[in-house]
N, C-alpha and C positions, 0 to 999 in steps of 0.2 A: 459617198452620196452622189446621185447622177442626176440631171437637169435636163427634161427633153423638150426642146421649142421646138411648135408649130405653130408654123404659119402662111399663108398662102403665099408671099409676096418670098419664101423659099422656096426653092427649087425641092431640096428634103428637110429631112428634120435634125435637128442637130442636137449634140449628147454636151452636159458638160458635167466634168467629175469637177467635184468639191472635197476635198480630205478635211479630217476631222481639225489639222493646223489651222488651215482657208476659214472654216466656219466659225472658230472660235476668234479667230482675229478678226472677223467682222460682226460678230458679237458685244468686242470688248471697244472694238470704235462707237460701233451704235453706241453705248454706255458712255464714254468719255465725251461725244457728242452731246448727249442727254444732260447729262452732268455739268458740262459748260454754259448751254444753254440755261438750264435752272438758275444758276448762280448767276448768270447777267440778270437776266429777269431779275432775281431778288434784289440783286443791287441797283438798279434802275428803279425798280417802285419804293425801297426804303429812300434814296437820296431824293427823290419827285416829293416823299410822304414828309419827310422831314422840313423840306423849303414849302411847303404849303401845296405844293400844286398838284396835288391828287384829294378832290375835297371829297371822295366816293369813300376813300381810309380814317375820313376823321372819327367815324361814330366808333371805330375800331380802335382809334389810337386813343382814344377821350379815357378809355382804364388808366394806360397806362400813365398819361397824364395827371390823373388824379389819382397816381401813388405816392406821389410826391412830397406830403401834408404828412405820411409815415414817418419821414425825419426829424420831422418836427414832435412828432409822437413817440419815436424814438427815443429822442434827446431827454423828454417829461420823464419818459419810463426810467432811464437814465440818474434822472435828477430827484427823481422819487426815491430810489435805490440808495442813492450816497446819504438822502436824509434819514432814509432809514437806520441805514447801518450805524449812521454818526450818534441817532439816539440809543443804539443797543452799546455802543463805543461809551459813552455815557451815563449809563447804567453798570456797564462793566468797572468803569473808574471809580462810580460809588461805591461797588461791591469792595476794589479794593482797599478804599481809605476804608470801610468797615471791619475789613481783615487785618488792617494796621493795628487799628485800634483795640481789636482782639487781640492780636497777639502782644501789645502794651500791657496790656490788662492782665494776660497769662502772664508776663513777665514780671510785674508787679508783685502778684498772689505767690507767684515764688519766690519773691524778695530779692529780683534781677531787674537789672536796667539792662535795654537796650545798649545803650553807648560804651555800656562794659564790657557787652560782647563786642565791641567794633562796630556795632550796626550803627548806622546815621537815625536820628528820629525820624519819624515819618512825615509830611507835610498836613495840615491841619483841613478839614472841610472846604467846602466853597460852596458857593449859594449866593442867592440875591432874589433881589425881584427881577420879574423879566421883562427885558428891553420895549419900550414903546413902539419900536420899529419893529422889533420880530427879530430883529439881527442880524446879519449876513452867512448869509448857506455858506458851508466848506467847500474847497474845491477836492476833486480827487488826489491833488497831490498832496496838500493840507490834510485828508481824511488816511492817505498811506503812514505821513510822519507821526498822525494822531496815535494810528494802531503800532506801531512799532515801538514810540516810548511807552506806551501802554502794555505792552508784551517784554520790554526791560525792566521797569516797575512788577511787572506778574514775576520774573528773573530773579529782581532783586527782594520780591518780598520771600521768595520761596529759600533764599537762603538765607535770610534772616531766622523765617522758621525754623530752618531745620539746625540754626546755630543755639536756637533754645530747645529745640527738644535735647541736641546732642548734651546741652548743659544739664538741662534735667534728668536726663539716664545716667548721666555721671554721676549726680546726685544722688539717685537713687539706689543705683550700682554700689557706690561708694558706705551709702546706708548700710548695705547690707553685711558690709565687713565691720560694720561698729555693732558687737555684742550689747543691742539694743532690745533684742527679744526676747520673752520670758523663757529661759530653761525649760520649767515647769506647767503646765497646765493648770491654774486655780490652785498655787500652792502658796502657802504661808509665811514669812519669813521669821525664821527661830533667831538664831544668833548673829549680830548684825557686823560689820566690820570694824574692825578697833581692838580695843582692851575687853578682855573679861578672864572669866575664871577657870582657868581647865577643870574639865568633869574629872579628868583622871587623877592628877598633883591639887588639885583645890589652890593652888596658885596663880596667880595675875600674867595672864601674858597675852601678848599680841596675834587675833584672830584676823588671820589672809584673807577673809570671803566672807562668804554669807550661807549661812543654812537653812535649806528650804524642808520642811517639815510635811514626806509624802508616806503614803506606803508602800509595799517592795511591790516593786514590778509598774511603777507608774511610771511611762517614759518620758526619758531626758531627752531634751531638742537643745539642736544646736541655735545658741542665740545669736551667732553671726553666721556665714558662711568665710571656707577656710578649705586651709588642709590636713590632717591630723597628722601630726607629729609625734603621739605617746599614745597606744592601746594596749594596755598592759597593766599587771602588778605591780603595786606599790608599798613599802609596811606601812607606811602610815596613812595613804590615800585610800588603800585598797585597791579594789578596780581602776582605774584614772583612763580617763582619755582628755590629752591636751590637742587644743585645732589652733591652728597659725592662722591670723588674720590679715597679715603683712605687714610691715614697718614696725615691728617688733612686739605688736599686738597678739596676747596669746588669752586662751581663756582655760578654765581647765575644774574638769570633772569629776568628782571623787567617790566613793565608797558605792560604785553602783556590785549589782546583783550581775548584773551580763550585758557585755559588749555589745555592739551593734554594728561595730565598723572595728577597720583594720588603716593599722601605721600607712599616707600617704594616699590614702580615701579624700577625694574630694567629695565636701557636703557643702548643702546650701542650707541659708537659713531654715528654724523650724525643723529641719531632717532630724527624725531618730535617730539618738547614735546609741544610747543604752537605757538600760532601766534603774530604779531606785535598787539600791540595797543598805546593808549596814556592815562591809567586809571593812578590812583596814582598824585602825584605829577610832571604833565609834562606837557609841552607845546606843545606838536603834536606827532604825529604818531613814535615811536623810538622804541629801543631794550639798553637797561642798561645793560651790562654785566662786572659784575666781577670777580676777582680771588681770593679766601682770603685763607691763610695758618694761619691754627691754630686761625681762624676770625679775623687775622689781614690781609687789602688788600694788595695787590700785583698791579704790573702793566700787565696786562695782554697782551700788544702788545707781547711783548717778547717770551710770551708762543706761541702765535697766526705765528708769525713769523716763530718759531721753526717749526710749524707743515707748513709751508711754503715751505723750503727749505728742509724737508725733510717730503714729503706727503704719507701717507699711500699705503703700496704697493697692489697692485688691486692683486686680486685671480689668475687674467690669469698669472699676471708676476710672484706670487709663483708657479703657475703651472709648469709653466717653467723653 
């Protein structure tokens, strides 16, 4: 870049080179000059504005001034917030002394106490009339300790619950290896357990079970759940399928028409396992069924009855 002065009080005219270095560094002074300059000025009229002595900034400074009243509007907003919460913290505590006392109540109708399981009782209601004064607000650190025992209590009821449910599937679990179910569908009971008279010898002797009086081909349900242990021929059973119940629990199946399952088949209650017939040692169409603990017979009304008056509960009623 070249620079030509004239002027009369020269004799000629004079050239002056600038290179692109030259221009930029006087560029960047101008700027740093600017720069310093602005920033005194700023600090000059804010420290003048602050000690009062520029009275031309005050209409200017008068917002900022009356921001100040925000803090305090803050704080309310604040203090609104903690009452809030502390009444829903409050409401939550109700819900769970209601959930205590439900699950009491569950525990009862099953004929369970809490303190059998290990659980501690629950703490009882609370209520009053309310304070003349209104009462004293929580503070936030009072309203933190509030929600945290609040949240060990929610902890501790949840294991409570789940120490009766686990009780109660065991129960029912358990139910279902007790040959409590009917064999039969709407079937009759012929010859009952005890003494009577053989159809065959006209003789006095000791009947293992019970005969259910079907026609051929009506199927046999397992009245517990098990594992079978005998699917096969017998002379004197006929057909036979025995199901293991465990602990020495066995039930066992006689003169059907046709199998349904195989030796070491797991069944569940109810499951078909064969049909009526009259094979083996019998005189028409029946169902032989007995109970034997440890292969010694049982009477099996008793069990049968059991599952009676207290009949497996359906999926919808645990639903609910």
């Amino acid at each position: 870049m070249q620079i030509i002065l004239v002027h009369p009080g020269l004799r000629q005219a004079r050239t002056l080179n600038i290179g692109r270095r030259t221009l930029a560094g006087a560029v960047l002074a101008f700027l740093l000059v600017l720069a310093s300059a602005s920033g005194l000025l700023s600090y000059v009229t804010l420290r003048h504005a602050l000690a009062g002595q520029l009275p031309f900034l005050e209409p200017w400074l008068v917002p900022i001034g009356a921001a100040r009243p925000i803090i305090g509007t803050r704080d309310e907003f604040v203090r609104q917030n903690i009452d809030a919460l502390a009444v829903r913290l409050g409401e939550m505590q109700a819900r769970l002394a209601r959930l205590d006392a439900l699950g009491e109540r569950v525990a009862a109708m099953a004929g369970l106490r809490l303190v059998d399981l290990g659980v501690l009782p629950a703490a009882g209601g609370r209520g009053g009339p309310a304070p003349a004064d209104g009462g004293r607000p929580l503070t936030l650190d009072e309203l933190s300790r509030a929600v945290d025992l609040t949240a060990d209590a929610f902890a501790q009821q949840n294991g409570e619950l789940s120490l009766l449910e686990s009780e109660l599937l065991y129960r029912e679990v358990s139910a279902r290896l007790v040959p409590s179910a009917q064999p039969l569908a709407d079937a009759l009971v012929g010859s009952r357990y005890g003494s009577r008279i053989d159809p065959f010898t006209g003789r006095r002797v000791a009947h293992e079970g019970l005969d259910f009086a079907a026609p051929v081909g009506a199927p046999i349900l397992a009245a517990a759940a098990g594992v079978v242990v005998v699917a096969g021929r017998h002379p004197g059973y006929g057909n036979q399928v025995d199901v293991d119940h465990g602990n020495g629990l066995v039930t066992r199946y006689a003169h059907a028409s046709k199998l349904e399952v195989a030796e070491g088949e797991i069944v569940k209650q109810g499951q078909k396992i064969a049909e009526v017939g009259s094979t083996g040692r019998s005189t028409g169409p029946h169902l032989h069924f007995e109970v034997r603990v440890d292969g010694a017979p049982r009477d099996p009304l008793p069990y049968l009855r059991a599952g009676m008056r207290n009949p497996p509960m359906s999926p919808l009623a645990r639903a609910r």
